[in-house]
FITIGU-884574 format. One record per residue (C-alpha): x, y, z. Coordinates in steps of 0.2 Angstrom, whole numbers, padded with zeros to 4 digits. Layout:
BEGIN
(node (X,Y,Z)) ...
// end
This chain:
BEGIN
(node (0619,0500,0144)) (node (0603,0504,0149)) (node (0598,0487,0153)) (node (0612,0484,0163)) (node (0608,0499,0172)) (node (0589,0494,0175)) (node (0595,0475,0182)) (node (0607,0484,0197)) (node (0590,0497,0198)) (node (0581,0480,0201)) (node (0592,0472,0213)) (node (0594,0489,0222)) (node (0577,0493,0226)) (node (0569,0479,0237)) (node (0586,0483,0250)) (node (0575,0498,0254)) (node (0567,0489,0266)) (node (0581,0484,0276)) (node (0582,0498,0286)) (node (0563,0497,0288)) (node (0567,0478,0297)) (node (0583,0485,0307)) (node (0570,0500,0313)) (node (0556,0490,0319)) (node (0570,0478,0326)) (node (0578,0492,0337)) (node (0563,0496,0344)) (node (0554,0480,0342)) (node (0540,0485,0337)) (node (0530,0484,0321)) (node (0516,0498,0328)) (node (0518,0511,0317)) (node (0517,0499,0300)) (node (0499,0494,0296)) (node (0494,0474,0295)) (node (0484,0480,0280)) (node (0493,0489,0269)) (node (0508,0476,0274)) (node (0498,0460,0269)) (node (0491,0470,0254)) (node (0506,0473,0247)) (node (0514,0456,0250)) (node (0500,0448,0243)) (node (0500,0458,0226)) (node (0517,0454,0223)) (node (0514,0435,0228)) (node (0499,0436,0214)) (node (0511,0446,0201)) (node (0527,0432,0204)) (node (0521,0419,0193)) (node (0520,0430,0178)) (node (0537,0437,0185)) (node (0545,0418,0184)) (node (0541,0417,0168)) (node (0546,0432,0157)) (node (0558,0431,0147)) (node (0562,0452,0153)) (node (0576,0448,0166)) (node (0576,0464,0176)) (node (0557,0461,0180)) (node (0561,0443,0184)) (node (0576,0447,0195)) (node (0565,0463,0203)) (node (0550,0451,0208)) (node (0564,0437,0216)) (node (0573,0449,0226)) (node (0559,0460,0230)) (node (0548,0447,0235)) (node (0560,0435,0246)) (node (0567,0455,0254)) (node (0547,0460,0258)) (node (0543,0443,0263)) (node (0555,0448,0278)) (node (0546,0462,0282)) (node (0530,0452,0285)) (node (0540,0440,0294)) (node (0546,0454,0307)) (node (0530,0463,0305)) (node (0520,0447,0311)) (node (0532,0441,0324)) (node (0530,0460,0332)) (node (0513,0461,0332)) (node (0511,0443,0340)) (node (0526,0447,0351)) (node (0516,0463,0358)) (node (0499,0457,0358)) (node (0506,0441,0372)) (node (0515,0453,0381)) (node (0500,0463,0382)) (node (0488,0448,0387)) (node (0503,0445,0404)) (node (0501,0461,0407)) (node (0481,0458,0410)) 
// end
């Protein structure tokens, strides 16, 4: 039971950061989420996936996979913000 319990934890907990994404969509802007701490965190769970991929614990395999593709996203939006603001800046000039 507890197992079972931990797997829907695990699938549960990366979908956090949707609303993150849908709040720097609506106000398209990635300003107030720091570059750093983003690519920090993306890259430790990037360095932690292989041992993830390979353990034979299914709810820390399925935690990585989902948590991994969902805040992959939330570079993507991040990035595309900040490159999207910067140009707009450098017209304004």
């Amino acid at each position: 039971m507890t197992k079972k319990i931990a797997l829907i934890a695990a699938i549960i907990l990366p979908f956090w950061n949707i609303p993150l994404i849908a709040r720097m969509i609506k106000r398209r802007s990635s300003a107030d989420i720091s570059l750093h701490w983003a690519l920090g965190v993306w890259i430790c769970f990037i360095l932690m996936a292989p041992e993830a991929f390979k353990s034979s614990d299914l709810v820390w395999k399925t935690f990585n996979i989902v948590n991994l593709a969902l805040f992959s996203l939330v570079i993507v939006v991040v990035l595309f913000y900040r490159k999207k603001n910067s140009s707009q800046k450098t017209n304004l000039k």
